[in-house]
C-alpha positions as CSV (number, residue, x, y, z in Angstrom):
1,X,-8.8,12.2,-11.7
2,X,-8.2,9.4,-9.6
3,X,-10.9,6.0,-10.6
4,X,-12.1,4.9,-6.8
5,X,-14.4,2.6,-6.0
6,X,-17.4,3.4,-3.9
7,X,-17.8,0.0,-2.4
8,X,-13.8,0.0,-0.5
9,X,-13.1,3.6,0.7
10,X,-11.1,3.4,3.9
11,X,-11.7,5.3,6.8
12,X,-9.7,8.7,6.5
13,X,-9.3,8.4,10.5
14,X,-7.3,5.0,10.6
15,X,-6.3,4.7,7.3
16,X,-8.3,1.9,6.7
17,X,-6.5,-0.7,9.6
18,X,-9.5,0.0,11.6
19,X,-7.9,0.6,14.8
20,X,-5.1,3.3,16.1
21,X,-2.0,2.8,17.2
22,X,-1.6,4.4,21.1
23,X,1.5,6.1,21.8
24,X,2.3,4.3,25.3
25,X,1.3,1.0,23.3
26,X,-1.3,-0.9,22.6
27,X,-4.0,-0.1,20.2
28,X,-7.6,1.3,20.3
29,X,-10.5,0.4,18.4
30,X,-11.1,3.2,15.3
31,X,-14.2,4.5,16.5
32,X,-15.2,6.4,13.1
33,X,-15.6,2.8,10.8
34,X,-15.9,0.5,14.5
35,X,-12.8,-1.3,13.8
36,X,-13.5,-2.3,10.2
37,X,-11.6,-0.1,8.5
38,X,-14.2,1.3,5.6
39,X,-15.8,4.4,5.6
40,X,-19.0,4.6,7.4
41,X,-22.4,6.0,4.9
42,X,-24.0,8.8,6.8
């Protein structure tokens, strides 16, 4: 068992950078965590 903290999760979409990279360049605003990279509470 791993010990995580509940407080600092990172978005399992971008990996907690909170934005993608695009493949012709440029990147894109994670939309999951809106671009700040920790996991949104439903």
């Amino acid at each position: 068992m791993k010990a995580t903290s509940l407080d600092t999760k990172t978005c399992d979409y971008c990996s907690g950078t909170g934005y993608f990279q695009l493949l012709l360049g440029g990147s894109e605003t994670c939309t999951c965590c809106e671009g700040s990279g920790k996991k949104q509470e439903q």
